[in-house]
BALOBA-1460 file (C-alpha; in Angstrom, 3 decimals):
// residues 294
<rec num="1" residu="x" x="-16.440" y="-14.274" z="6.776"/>
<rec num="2" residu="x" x="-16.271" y="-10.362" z="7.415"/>
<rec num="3" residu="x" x="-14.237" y="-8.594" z="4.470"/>
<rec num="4" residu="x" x="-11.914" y="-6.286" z="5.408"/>
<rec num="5" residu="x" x="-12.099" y="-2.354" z="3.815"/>
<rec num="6" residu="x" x="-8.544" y="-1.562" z="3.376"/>
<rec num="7" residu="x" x="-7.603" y="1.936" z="3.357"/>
<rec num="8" residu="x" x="-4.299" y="1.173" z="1.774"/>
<rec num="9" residu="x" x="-5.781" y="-0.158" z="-1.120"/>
<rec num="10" residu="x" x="-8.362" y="2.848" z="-1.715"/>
<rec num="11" residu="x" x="-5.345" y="5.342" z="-1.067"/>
<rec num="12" residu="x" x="-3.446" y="3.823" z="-3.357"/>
<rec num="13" residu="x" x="-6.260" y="4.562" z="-6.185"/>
<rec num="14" residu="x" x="-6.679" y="8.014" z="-4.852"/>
<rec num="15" residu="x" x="-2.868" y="8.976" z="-5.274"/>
<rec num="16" residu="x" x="-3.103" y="7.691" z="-9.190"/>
<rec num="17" residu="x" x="-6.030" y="9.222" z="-9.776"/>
<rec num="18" residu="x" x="-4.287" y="12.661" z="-8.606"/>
<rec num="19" residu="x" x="-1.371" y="11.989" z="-10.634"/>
<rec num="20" residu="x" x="-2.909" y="13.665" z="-14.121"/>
<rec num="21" residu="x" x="-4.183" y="16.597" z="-11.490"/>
<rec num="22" residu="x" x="-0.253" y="16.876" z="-10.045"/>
<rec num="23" residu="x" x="1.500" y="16.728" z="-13.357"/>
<rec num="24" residu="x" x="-0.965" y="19.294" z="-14.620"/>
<rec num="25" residu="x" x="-0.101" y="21.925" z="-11.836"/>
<rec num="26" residu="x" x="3.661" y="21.288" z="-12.236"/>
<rec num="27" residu="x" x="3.143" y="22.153" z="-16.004"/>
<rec num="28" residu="x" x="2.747" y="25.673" z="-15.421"/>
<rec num="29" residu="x" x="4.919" y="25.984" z="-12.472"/>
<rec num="30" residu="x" x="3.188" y="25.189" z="-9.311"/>
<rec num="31" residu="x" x="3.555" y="22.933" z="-7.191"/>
<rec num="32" residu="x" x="0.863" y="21.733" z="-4.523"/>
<rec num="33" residu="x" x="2.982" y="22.585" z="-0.895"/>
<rec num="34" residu="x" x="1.221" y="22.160" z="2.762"/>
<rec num="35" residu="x" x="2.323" y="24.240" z="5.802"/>
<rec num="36" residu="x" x="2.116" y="22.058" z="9.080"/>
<rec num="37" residu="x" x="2.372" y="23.728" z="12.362"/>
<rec num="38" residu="x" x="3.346" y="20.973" z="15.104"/>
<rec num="39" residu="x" x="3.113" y="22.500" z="18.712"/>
<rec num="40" residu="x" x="4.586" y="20.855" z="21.947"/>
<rec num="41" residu="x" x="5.730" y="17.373" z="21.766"/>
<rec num="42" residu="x" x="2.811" y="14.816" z="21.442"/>
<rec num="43" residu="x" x="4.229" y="11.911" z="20.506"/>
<rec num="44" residu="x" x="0.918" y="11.311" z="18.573"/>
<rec num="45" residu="x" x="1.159" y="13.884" z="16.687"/>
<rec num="46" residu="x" x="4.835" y="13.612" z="15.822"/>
<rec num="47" residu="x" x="4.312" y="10.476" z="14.135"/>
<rec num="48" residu="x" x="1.326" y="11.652" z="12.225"/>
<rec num="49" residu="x" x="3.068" y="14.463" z="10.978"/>
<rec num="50" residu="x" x="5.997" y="12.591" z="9.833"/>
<rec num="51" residu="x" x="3.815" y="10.320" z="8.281"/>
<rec num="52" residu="x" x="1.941" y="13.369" z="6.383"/>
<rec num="53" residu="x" x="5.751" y="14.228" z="5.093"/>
<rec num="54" residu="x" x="6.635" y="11.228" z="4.013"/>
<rec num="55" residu="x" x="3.795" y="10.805" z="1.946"/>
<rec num="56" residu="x" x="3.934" y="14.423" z="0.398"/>
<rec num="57" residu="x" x="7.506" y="13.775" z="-0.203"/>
<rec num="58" residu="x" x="6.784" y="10.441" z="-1.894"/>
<rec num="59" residu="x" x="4.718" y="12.129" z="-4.303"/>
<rec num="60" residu="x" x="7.645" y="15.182" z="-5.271"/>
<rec num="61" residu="x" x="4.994" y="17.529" z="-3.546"/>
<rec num="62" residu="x" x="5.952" y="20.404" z="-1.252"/>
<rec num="63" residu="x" x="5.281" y="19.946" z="2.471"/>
<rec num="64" residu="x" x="7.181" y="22.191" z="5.580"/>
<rec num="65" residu="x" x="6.397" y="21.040" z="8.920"/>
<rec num="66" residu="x" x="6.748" y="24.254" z="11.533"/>
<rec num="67" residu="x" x="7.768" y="23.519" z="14.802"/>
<rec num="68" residu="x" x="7.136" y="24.958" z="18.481"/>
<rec num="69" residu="x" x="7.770" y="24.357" z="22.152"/>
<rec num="70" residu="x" x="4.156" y="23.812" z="23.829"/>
<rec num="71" residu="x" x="5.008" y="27.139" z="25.806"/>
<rec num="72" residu="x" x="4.403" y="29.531" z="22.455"/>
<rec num="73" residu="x" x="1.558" y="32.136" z="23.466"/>
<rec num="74" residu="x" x="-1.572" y="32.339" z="21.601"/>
<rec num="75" residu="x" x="-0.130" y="35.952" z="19.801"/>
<rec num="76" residu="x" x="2.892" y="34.218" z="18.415"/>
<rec num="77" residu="x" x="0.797" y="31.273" z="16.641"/>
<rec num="78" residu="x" x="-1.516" y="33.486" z="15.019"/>
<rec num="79" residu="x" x="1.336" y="35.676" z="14.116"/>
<rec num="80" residu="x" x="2.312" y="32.707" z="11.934"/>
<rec num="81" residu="x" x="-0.428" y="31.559" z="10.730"/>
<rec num="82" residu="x" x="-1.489" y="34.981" z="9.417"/>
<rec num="83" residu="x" x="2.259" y="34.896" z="7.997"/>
<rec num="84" residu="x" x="1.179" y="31.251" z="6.036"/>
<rec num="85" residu="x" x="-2.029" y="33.128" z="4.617"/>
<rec num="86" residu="x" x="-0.241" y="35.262" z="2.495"/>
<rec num="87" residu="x" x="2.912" y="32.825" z="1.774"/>
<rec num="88" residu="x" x="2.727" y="31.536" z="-2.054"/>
<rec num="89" residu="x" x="4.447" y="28.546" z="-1.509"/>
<rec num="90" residu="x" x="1.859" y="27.001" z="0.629"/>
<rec num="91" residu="x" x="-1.766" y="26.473" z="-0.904"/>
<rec num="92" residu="x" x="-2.816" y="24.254" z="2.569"/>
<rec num="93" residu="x" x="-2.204" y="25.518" z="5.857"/>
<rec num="94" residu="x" x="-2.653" y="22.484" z="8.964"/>
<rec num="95" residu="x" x="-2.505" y="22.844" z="12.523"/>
<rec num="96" residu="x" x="-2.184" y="19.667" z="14.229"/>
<rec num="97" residu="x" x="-3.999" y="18.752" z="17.021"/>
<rec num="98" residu="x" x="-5.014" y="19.122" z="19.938"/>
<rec num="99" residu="x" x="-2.931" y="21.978" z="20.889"/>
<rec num="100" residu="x" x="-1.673" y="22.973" z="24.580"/>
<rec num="101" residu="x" x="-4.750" y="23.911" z="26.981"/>
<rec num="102" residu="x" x="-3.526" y="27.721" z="27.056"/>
<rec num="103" residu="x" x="-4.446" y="27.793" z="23.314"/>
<rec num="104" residu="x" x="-7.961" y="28.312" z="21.800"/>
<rec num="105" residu="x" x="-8.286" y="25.697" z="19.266"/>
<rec num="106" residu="x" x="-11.525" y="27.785" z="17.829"/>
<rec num="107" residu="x" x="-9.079" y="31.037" z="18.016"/>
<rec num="108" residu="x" x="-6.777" y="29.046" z="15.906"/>
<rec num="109" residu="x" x="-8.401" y="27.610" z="13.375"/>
<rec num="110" residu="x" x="-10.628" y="30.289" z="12.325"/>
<rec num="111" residu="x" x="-7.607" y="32.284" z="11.801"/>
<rec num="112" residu="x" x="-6.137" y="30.123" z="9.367"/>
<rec num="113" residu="x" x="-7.543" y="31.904" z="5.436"/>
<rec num="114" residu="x" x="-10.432" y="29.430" z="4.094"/>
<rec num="115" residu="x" x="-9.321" y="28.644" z="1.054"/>
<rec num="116" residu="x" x="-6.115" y="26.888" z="2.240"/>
<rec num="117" residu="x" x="-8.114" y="25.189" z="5.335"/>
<rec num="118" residu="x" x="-7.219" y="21.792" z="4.073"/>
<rec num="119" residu="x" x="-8.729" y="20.345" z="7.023"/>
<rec num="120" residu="x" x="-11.829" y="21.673" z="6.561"/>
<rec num="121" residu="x" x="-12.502" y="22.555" z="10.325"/>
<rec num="122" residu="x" x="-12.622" y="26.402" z="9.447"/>
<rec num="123" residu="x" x="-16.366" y="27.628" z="10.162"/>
<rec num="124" residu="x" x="-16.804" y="29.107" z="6.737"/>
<rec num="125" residu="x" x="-16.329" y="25.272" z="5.402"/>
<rec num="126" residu="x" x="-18.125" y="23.759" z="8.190"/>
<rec num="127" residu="x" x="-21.013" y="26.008" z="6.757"/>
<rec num="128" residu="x" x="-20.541" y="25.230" z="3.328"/>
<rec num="129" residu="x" x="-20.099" y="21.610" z="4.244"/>
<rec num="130" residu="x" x="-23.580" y="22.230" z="6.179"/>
<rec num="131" residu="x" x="-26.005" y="23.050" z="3.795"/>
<rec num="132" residu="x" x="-24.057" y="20.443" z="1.449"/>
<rec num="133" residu="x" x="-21.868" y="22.524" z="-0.827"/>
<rec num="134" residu="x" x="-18.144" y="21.321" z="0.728"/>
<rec num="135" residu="x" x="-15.142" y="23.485" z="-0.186"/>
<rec num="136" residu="x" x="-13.117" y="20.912" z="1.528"/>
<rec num="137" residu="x" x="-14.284" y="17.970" z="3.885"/>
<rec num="138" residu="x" x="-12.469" y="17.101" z="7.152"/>
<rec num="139" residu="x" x="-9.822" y="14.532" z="6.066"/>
<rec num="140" residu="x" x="-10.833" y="11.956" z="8.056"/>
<rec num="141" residu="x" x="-14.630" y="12.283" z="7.067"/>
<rec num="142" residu="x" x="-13.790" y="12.465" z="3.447"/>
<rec num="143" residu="x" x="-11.496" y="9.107" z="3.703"/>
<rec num="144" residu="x" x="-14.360" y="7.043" z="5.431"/>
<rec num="145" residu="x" x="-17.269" y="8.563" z="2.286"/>
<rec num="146" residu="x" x="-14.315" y="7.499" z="0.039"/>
<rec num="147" residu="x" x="-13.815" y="3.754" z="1.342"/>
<rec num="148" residu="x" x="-17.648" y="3.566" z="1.247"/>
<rec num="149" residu="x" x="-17.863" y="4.460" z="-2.118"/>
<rec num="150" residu="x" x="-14.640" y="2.230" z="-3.478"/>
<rec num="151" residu="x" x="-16.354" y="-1.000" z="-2.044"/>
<rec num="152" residu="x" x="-19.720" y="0.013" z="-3.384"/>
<rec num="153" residu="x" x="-21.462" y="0.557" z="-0.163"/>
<rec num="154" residu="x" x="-24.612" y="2.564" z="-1.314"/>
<rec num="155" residu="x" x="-25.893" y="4.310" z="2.239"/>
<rec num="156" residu="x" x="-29.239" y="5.764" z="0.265"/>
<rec num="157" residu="x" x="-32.115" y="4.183" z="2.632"/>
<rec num="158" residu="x" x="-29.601" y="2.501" z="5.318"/>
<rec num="159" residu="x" x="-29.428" y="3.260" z="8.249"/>
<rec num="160" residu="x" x="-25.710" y="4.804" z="9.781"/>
<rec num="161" residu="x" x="-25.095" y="4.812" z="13.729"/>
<rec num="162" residu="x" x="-21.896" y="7.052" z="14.858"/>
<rec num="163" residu="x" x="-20.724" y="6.612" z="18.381"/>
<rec num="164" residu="x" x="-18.655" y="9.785" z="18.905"/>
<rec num="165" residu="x" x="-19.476" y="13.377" z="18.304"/>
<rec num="166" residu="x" x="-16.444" y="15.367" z="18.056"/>
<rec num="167" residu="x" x="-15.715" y="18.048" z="15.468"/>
<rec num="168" residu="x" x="-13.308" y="16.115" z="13.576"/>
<rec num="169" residu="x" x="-15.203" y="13.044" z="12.975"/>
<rec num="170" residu="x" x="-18.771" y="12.745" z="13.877"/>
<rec num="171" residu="x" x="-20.345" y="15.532" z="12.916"/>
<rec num="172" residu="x" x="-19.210" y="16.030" z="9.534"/>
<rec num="173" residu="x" x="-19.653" y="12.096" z="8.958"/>
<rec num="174" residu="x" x="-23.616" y="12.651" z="10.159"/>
<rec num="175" residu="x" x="-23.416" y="15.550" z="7.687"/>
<rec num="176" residu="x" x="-22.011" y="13.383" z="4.777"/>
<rec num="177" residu="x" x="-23.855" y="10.371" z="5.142"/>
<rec num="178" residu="x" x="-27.796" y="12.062" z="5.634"/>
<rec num="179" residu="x" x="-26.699" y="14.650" z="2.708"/>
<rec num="180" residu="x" x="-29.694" y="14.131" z="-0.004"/>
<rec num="181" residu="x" x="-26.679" y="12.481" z="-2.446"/>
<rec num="182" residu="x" x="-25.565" y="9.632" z="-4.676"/>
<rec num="183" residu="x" x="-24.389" y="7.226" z="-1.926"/>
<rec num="184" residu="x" x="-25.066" y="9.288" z="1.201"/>
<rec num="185" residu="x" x="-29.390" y="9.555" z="1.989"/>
<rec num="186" residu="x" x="-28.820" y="7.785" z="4.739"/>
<rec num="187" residu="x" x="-30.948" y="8.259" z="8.267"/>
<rec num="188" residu="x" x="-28.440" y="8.463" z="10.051"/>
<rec num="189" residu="x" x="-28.030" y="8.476" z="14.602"/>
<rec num="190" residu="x" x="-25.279" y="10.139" z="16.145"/>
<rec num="191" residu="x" x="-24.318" y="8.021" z="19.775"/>
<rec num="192" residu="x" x="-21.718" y="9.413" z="22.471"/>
<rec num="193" residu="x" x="-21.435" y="9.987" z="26.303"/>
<rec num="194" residu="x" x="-24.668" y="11.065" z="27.307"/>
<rec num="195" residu="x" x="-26.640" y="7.904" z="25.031"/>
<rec num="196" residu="x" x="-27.750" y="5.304" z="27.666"/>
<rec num="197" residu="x" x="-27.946" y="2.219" z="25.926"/>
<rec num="198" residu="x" x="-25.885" y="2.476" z="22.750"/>
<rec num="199" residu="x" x="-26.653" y="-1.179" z="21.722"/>
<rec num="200" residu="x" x="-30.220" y="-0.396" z="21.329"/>
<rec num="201" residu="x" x="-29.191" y="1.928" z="18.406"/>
<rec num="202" residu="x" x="-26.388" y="-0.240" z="16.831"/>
<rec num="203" residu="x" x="-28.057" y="-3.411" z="16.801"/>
<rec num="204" residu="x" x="-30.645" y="-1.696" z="13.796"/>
<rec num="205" residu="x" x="-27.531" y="-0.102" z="12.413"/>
<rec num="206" residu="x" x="-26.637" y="-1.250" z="8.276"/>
<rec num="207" residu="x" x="-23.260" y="0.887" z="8.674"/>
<rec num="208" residu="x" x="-21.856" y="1.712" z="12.478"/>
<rec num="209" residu="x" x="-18.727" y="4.143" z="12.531"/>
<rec num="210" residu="x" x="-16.837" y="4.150" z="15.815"/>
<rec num="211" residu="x" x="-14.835" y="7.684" z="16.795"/>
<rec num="212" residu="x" x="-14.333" y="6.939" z="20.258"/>
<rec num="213" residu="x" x="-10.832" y="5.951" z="21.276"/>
<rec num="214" residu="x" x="-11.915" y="3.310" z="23.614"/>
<rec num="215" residu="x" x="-9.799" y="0.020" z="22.775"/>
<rec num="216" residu="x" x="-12.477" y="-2.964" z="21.400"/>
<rec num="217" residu="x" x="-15.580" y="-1.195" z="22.819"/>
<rec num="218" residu="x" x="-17.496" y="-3.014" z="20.113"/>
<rec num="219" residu="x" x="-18.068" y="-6.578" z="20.405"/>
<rec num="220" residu="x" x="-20.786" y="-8.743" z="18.633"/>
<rec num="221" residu="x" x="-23.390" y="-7.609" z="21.187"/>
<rec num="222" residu="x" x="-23.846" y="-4.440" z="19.307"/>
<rec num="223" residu="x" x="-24.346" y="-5.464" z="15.562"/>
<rec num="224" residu="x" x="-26.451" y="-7.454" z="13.352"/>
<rec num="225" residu="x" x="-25.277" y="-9.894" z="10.843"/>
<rec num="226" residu="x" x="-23.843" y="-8.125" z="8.058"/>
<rec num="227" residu="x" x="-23.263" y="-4.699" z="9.628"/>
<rec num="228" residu="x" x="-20.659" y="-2.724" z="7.887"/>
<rec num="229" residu="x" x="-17.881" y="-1.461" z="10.463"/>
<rec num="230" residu="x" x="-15.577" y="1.814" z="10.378"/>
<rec num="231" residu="x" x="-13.413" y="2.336" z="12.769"/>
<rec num="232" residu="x" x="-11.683" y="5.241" z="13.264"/>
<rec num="233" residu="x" x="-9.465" y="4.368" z="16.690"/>
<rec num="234" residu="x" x="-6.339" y="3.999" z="17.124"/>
<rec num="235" residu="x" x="-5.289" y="2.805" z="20.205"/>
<rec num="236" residu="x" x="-2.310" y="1.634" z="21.968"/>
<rec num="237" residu="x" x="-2.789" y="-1.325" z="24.648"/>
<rec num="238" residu="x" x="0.365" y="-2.868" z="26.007"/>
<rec num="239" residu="x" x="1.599" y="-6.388" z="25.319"/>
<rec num="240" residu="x" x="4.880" y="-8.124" z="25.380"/>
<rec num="241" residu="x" x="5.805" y="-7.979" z="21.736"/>
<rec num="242" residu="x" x="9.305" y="-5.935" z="21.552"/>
<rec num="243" residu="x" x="7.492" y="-2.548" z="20.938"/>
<rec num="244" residu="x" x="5.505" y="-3.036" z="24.636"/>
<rec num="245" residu="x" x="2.384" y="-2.170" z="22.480"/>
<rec num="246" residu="x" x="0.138" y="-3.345" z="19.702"/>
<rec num="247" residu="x" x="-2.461" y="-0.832" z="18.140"/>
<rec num="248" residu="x" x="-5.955" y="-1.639" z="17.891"/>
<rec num="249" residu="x" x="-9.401" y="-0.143" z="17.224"/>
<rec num="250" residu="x" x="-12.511" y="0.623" z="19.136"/>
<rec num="251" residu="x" x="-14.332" y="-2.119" z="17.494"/>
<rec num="252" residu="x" x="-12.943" y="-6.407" z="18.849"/>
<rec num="253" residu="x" x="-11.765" y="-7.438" z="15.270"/>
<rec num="254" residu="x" x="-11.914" y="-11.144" z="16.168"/>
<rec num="255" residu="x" x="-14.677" y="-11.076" z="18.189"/>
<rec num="256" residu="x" x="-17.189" y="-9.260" z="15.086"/>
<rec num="257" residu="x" x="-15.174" y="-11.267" z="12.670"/>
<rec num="258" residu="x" x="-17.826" y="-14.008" z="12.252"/>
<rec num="259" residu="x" x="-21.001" y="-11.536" z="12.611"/>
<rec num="260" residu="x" x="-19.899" y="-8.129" z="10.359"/>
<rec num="261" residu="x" x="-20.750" y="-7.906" z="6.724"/>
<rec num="262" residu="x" x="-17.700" y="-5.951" z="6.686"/>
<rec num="263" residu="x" x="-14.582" y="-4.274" z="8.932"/>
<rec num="264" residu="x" x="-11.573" y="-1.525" z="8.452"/>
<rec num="265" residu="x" x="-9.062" y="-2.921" z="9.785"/>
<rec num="266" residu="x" x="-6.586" y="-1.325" z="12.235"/>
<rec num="267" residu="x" x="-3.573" y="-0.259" z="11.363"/>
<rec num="268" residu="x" x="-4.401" y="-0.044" z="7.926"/>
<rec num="269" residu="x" x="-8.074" y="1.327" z="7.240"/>
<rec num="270" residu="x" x="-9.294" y="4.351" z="8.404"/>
<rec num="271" residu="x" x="-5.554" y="6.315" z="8.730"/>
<rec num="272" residu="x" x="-4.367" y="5.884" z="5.672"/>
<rec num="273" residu="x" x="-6.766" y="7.690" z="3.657"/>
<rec num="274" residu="x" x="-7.543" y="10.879" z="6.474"/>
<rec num="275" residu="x" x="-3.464" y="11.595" z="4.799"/>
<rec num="276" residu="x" x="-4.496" y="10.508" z="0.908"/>
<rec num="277" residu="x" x="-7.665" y="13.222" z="1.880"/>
<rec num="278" residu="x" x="-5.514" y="15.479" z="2.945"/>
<rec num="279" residu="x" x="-3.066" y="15.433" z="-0.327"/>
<rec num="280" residu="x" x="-6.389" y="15.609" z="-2.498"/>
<rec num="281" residu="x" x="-7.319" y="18.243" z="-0.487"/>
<rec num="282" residu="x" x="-3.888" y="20.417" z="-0.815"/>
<rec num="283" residu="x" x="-3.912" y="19.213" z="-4.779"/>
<rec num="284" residu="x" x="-7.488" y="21.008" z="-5.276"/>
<rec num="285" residu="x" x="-6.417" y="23.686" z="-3.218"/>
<rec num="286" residu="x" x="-4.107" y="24.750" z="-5.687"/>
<rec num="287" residu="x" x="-6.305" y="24.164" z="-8.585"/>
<rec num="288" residu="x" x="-8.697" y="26.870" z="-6.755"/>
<rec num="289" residu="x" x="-5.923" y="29.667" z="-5.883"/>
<rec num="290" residu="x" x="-4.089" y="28.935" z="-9.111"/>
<rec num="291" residu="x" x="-7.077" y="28.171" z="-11.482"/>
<rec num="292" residu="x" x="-5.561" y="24.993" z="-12.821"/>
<rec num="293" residu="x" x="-7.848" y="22.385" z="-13.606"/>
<rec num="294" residu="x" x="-10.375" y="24.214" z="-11.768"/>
């Protein structure tokens, strides 16, 4: 029977391990805060933002989420941002995305100051993340290495498949899991649009990570027995429960559950740590500008 990887679980260590790190900020004054910028109304994104809140707030940690009307030029935003660099209060600075098309995501982000690029999409961190020296690793990334590593999943001398390429997700996991590391060494393949037969590549896969948004692409046609699954989608598909909608992944849960070594489930795997990533990114954010615990 496949074992499910549950995110909630790991998060839940992750949060009391950054306890001791939180209480010993707050002892000399500071406390960790996070600056979200939410543009336009993606319903998405709303939810994932409120989510981020919630979970700051739960913690006594300072979070501001910055709202704007999807018509705000590209001046205005980096206005702001440039504002946040320079604000004390906040130690990570987010944008949420994807932004409105009239809006240069690259523009964007590599305005936002380095050291509180919490999401680690800033080039300076991609290239420090590059040659394997991370400042800070893309949330969602970070949260996948992390469930790895809580459920003992050594990747030295497996072999990793990733179907999706974006920035967000499947470079920096090709990154994490080939870096010459304790648990990462992996070989790892990188699928997406333009790979022809996809199945060829899972089917010799020990690990396959799935960053596509495609609702139960993966069935038991692409694995081996015992393959460890990520998924990373989150996808609505309409039903007639009272919602009109049930979320699901891009891997068939029922359909790999007699096959897979092991499966994050969705809801419940993959998102929940991208937001405990993102506190532990915010918490050592201000142990670098403050030099706390540093």
């Amino acid at each position: 029977m496949t074992q499910l990887f549950s995110g909630k679980e790991v998060s839940a260590s992750v949060y009391e391990s950054l306890m001791p790190k939180i209480q010993a900020l707050k002892s000399k004054g500071i406390t960790p805060g996070l600056a979200v910028i939410l543009v336009g109304d993606d319903p998405a994104s709303a939810v994932y933002v409120r989510s981020k809140s919630r979970r700051f707030a739960s913690l006594d940690l300072f979070s501001e989420t910055i709202r704007f009307d999807g018509g705000i030029s590209q001046e205005k935003l980096v206005e702001k941002i440039q504002d946040l660099n320079v604000d004390n209060r906040f130690h990570g600075i987010l944008v949420q995305l994807p932004l409105p098309k009239h809006i240069d995501e690259g523009t964007i982000i590599s305005v936002i100051d380095p050291v509180k690029d919490v999401d680690g999409f800033h080039p300076e961190n991609v290239g420090y993340l590059t040659v394997g020296n991370p400042r800070f690793i893309p949330c969602t990334p970070k949260g996948i290495m992390r469930i790895l590593s809580y459920y003992d999943v050594d990747l030295s001398g497996k072999h990793v498949v990733i179907i999706g390429r974006s920035n967000i997700v499947g470079r920096p996991v090709s990154i994490l899991t080939s870096l010459k590391k304790s648990f990462s060494n992996a070989t790892t393949t990188i699928c997406h649009s333009g790979t022809q037969d996809i199945r060829y590549f899972t089917n010799q896969a020990d690990v396959v990570v799935t960053a596509m948004g495609v609702p139960n692409f993966l069935d038991e046609s692409f694995i081996k027995p015992g393959t460890v699954l990520i998924d990373v989608g989150i996808n609505r598909v309409n039903d007639d429960s009272e919602k009109g909608y049930k979320l699901v992944g891009d891997i068939h849960a029922e359909r790999v559950s007699e096959i897979a070594g092991a499966l994050t489930p969705v809801p419940g795997g993959v998102g929940p740590m991208t937001i405990a990533m993102l506190v532990e990114n915010t918490v050592e954010a201000a142990e670098m500008q403050s030099g706390v615990g540093a």
